[in-house]
C-alpha positions, 0 to 999 in steps of 0.5 A: 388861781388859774394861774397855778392849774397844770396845762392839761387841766386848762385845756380839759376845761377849755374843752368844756366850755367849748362843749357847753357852748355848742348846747347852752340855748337848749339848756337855757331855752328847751323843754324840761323833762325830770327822768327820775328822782335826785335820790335814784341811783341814776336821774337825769334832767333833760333839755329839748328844742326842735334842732338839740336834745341834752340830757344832763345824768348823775349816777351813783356810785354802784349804780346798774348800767343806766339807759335813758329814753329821751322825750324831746326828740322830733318824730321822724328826726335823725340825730348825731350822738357823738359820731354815731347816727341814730333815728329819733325812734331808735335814741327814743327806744334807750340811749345808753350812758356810758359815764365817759365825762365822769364817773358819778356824771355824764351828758349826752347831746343829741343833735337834730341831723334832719 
């Protein structure tokens, strides 16, 4: 019952849902590419179109530091990550996950700058 979830839990997932939004065409339409096994410590399912690249993490628990090198990205390309700029080349060479969602779950939106 929504109707009894504190007010930070709604707006938390009003967040979210907001944020699902700017990249649910990618997800829904991109290219698929599988960074490891379900069974890993770290696998991550990534999502590609020409503009965006989502890559949806689990981690572990005890899981190592996790880095990711995205396929999808357009050669030549900049991206934002959050508030930092990256170079398709640069992002492509590791992206670190930083588990800032959640601590066994992460996701890391790319998006295409120029």
């Amino acid at each position: 019952d929504l109707g009894t979830w504190p007010e930070a839990d709604l707006d938390r997932i009003a967040g979210l849902i907001e944020r699902y939004r700017g990249f649910r065409e990618t997800v829904h339409t991109g290219r698929v590419e599988f960074h490891g096994q379900p069974s890993d410590p770290v696998y991550a399912v990534e999502f590609g179109s020409p503009d965006q690249t989502v890559l949806l993490v689990h981690g572990r628990p005890g899981r190592p530091a996790a880095t990711l090198f995205p396929r999808t990205l357009v050669p030549g390309a900049d991206y934002r990550i959050g508030a930092r700029m990256v170079a398709a080349t640069e992002a492509a060479a590791g992206v670190t996950v930083e588990f800032g969602l959640a601590d066994d779950a992460d996701l890391l939106v790319l998006d295409r700058v120029r």
